[in-house]
N, C-alpha and C positions, 0 to 999 in steps of 0.2 A: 716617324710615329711607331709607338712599341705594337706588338702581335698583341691581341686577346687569345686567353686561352680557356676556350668555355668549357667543363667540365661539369657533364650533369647523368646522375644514379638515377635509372629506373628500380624502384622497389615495388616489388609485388608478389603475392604468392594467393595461389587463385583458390577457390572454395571447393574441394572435392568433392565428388557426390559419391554417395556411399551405391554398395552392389543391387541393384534390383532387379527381379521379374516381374512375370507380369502378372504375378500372382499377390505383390505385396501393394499392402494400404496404409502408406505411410507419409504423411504429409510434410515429413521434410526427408528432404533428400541429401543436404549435405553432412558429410562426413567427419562430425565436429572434432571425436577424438582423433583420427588419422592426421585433420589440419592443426590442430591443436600442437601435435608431438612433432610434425615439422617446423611448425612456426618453432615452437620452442628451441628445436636443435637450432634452428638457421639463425634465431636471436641470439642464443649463446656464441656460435661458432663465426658470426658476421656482423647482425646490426649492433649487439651492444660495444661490442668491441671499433670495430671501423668508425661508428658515430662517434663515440671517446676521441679515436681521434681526427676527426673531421674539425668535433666542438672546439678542441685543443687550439687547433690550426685559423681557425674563424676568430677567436677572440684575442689574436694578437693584434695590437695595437698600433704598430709600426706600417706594417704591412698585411694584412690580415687574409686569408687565404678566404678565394668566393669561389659558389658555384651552384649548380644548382639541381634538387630535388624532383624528380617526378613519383608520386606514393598515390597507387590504386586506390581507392573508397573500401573493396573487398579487403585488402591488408589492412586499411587503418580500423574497420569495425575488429578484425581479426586481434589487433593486438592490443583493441579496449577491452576484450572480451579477454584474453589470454597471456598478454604480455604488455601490459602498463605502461613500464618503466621507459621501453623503447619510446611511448610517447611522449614522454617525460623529456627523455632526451632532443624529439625531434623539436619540440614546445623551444629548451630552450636553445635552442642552433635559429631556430625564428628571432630569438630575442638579440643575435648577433648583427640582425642587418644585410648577414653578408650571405644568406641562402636566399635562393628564388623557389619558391613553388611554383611549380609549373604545371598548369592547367589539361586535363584529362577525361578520359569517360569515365564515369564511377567505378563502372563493373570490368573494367579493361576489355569493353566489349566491340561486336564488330557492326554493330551499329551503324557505322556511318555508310554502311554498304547496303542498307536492306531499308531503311528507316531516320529521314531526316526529323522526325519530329520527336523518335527514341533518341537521335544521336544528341541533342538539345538536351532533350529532360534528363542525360545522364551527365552531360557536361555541366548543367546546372546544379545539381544533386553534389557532384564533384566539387565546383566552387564554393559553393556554401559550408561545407567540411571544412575544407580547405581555411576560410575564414574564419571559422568557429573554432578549431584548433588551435590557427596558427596564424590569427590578424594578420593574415594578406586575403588579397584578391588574385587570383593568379592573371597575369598579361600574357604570357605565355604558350603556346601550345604544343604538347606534344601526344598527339593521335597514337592509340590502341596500335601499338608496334609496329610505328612510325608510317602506319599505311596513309599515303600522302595522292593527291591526281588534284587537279584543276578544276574538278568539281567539286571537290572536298576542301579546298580552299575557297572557295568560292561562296559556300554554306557560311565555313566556318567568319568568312568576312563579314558574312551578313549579320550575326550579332552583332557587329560591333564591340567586341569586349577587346580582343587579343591584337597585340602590335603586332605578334611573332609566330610562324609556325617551324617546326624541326622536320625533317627528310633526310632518308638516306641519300649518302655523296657516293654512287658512283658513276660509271661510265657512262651509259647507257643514258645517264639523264643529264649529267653536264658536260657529255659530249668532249669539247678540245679547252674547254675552261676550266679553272681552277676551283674546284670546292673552298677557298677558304677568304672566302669574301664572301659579303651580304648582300641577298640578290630581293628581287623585287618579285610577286607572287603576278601572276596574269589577273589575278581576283581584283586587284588596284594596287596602287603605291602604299598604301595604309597596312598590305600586313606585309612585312620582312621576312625571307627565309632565312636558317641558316641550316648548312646540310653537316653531317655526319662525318668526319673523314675515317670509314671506315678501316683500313689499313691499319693508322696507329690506335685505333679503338681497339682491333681486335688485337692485335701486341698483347698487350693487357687482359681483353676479356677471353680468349681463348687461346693463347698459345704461350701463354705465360706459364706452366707450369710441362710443357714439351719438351720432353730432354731433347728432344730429336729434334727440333728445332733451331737453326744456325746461329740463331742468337740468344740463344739459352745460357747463361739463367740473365735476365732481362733484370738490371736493377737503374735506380730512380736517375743516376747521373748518366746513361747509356740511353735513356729514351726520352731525358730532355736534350741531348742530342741528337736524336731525330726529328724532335721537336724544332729545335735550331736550322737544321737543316730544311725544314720549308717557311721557315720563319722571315727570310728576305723578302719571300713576294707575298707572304702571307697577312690578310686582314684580321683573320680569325681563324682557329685551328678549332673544331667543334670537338668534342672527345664524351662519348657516348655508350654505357654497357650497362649490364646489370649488376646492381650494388650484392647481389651474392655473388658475383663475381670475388669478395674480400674474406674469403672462410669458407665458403660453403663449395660454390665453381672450382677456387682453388683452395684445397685444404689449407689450413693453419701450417702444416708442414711445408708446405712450396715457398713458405716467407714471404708472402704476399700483402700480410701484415706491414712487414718489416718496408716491402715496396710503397705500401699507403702512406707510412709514418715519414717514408723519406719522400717520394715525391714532392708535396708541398715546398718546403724547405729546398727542395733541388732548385723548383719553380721561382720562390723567391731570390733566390740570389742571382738569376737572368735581368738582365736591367730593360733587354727589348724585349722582354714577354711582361705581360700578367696579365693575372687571371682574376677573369668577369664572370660576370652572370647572364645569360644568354640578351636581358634587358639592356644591359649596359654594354652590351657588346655591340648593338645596335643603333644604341644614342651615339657610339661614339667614332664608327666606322661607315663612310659614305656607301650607299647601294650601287654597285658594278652594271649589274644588267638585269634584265627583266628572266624567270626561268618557267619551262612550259612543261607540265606534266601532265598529259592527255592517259595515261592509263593509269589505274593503281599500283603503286608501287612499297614496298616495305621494305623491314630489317632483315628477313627472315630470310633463311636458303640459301644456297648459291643462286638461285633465281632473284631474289630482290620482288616478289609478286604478291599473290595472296595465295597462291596455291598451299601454301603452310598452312590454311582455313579453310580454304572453300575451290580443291584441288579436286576432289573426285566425288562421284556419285554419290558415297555417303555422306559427305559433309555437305556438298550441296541439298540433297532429302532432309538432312536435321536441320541446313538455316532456315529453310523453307518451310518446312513446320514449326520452327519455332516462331516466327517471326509469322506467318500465318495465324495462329493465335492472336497476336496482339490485339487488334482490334476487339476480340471479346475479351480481352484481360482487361481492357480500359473501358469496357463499357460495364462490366463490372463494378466496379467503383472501389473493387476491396483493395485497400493499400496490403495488406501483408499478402495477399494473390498477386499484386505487381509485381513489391520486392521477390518473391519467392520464383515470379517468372524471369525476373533481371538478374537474379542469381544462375539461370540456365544462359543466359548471353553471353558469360564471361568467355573470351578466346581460346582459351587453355580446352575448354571442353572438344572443340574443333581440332586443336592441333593435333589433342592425342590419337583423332582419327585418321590423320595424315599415312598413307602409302608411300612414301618417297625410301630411297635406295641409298647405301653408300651411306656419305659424312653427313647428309643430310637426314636419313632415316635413323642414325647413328643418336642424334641431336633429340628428336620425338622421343626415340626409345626412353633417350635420360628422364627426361622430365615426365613421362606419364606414369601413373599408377597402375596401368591397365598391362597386358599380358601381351595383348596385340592390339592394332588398330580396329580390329573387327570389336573384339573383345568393348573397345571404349564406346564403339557403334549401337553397337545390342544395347547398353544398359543405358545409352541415352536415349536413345528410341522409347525403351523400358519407360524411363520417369516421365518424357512426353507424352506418353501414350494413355499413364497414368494423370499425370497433369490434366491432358485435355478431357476426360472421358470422365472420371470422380470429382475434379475439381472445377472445370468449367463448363461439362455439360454438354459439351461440343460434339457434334455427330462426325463420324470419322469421315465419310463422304464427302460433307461440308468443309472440315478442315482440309481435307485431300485436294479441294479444289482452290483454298484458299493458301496453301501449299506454293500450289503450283506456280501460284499468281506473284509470289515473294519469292520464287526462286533464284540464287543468286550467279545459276553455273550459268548464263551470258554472258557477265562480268570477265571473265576467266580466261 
């Protein structure tokens, strides 16, 4: 029986919030030109280009290249708002058959830590986009940066919607077995893992453009041989990164294009590989074993935890007041006060408060806007504190106590 080789693009790019004190009265907070002018750059230099040729590669006829999509709620308003066309594109890669949309929290929030009945209404919120876009329903599931545990599977079983859920493959969780078979969740036989092999993921998403690097320069016929090379015992090879990984992660100059364009085409002409969609990988490979994930685990770090979110005292005080709120934000009743408080969930907001050292602090720095982690700390304090006090009314006491009670650093 051939290998599956499932290949699925996290896209996302999270909603900025613009600088505030405590002295401003301004009811929205995010920072539409700043996301505007990245979306724009990372469109030009990643999606409209990489989706060209994904679309290219999907509607061959013979052999048709699958795989599958994960796209935020936050990115998709973003680029009906600012960049169309990307939708345009992603519209028609739907009409090829051969894309899975895979199912999400809207706000790529951390929801399912704090709040099972926010973790729903954004998974819901998620699907219905999803649908409306791009006629599917997603089966699929792939959690807010891949933060995965046994209770989280366990929720997510209880909808009843999804066959499938996605987790990182390493040690620590599948111990002396091999990540690349389909294992069976402790939640029942009804959802399907399949995990990450991070190793040849990252190849690709970060060490591809490393001169320094042994295997540098990494092209598409050199790493469907290492492909090959777990492909004997292998059921499924998962392959997992972020889709700015193709322009943006690695500039246009690293030839990373040039690695997209060949890849496929590498892929096809292997006669024991191809490539599925994390659905079809499932229908057509038997379940190995049952897999146990008692603590939460992620993508993020050399840790694999949540400490990339909810690691130190500040991020633990923000989830806690944010999430302490909720109950007046829904009692509220006002929909653009929800959205606008669901737009303060998104993960990104947390990471960039992250304290971590080394290759890991290295990683936050890139991606935040902010100057320091402190810096990210202040000015979200700032809009909460503005949020609860002009916009809900809320006594600082009360939230402080309600705070406490949502607090997430247990977890941790």
């Amino acid at each position: 029986m051939s290998t599956s080789v499932c290949l699925y693009f996290q896209m996302h790019q999270p909603m900025r919030l613009k600088p505030c004190s405590v002295f401003d009265q301004d009811d929205n907070y995010i920072d539409h030109t700043l996301n505007r002018d990245i979306l724009l750059r990372v469109a030009r230099n990643c999606y409209v280009p990489a989706l060209h040729t994904l679309l290219r590669y999907a509607r061959f006829k013979r052999k048709p290249f699958k795989f599958a999509l994960s796209i935020t709620g936050c990115l998709l308003d973003q680029l009906q708002r600012h960049c169309p066309e990307v939708i345009i594109q992603l519209r028609e890669l739907s009409h090829t058959g051969c894309v899975e949309f895979l199912g999400e929290t809207y706000y790529h929030s951390l929801a399912c830590m704090t709040s099972n009945t926010e973790f729903k209404a954004q998974v819901d919120l998620h699907t219905q986009r999803i649908e409306e876009l791009f006629d599917q329903t997603p089966r699929f599931f792939r959690n807010t940066e891949l933060i995965y545990s046994d209770s989280i599977a366990k929720t997510v079983a209880s909808w009843d919607r999804f066959d499938g859920m996605l987790l990182e493959g390493f040690e620590q969780v599948l111990g002396n077995r091999p990540g690349t078979q389909v294992f069976e969740s402790v939640a029942g036989e009804q959802l399907k893992l399949l995990t990450r092999h991070y190793h040849l993921s990252d190849d690709i998403a970060f060490r591809f453009s490393n001169k320094q690097w042994v295997s540098w320069p990494l092209t598409a016929d050199k790493f469907v041989d290492r492909l090959q090379a777990q492909a004997e015992h292998a059921d499924v090879i998962l392959l997992g990164m972020d889709f700015e990984t193709f322009g943006e992660h690695h500039k246009y100059t690293t030839n990373i294009h040039s690695f997209l364009r060949e890849l496929p085409l590498a892929l096809m002409a292997q006669e024991n590989l191809r490539c599925h969609t994390p659905s079809q990988a499932i229908a057509k490979h038997q379940t190995r074993s049952t897999l146990s994930v008692p603590d939460m685990i992620s993508w993020a770090d050399t840790q694999r935890d949540i400490t990339a979110w909810a690691g130190n005292r500040m991020q633990s005080e923000a989830l806690g007041r944010l999430f302490g709120m909720y109950p007046h934000v829904l009692a509220s009743g006002d929909e653009k006060l929800l959205e606008a408080w669901r737009q303060l969930t998104i993960s990104d907001h947390f990471y960039y408060m992250c304290t971590k050292h080394m290759n890991d602090g290295q990683v936050h720095a890139y991606f935040s806007p902010f100057d320091s982690p402190y810096d990210a700390y202040i000015n979200y304090m700032n809009i909460l504190e503005d949020f609860a006090s002009r916009r809900l009314g809320v006594d600082a006491e009360e939230l402080k106590q309600a705070s406490d009670e949502s607090s997430v650093e247990s977890q941790v």
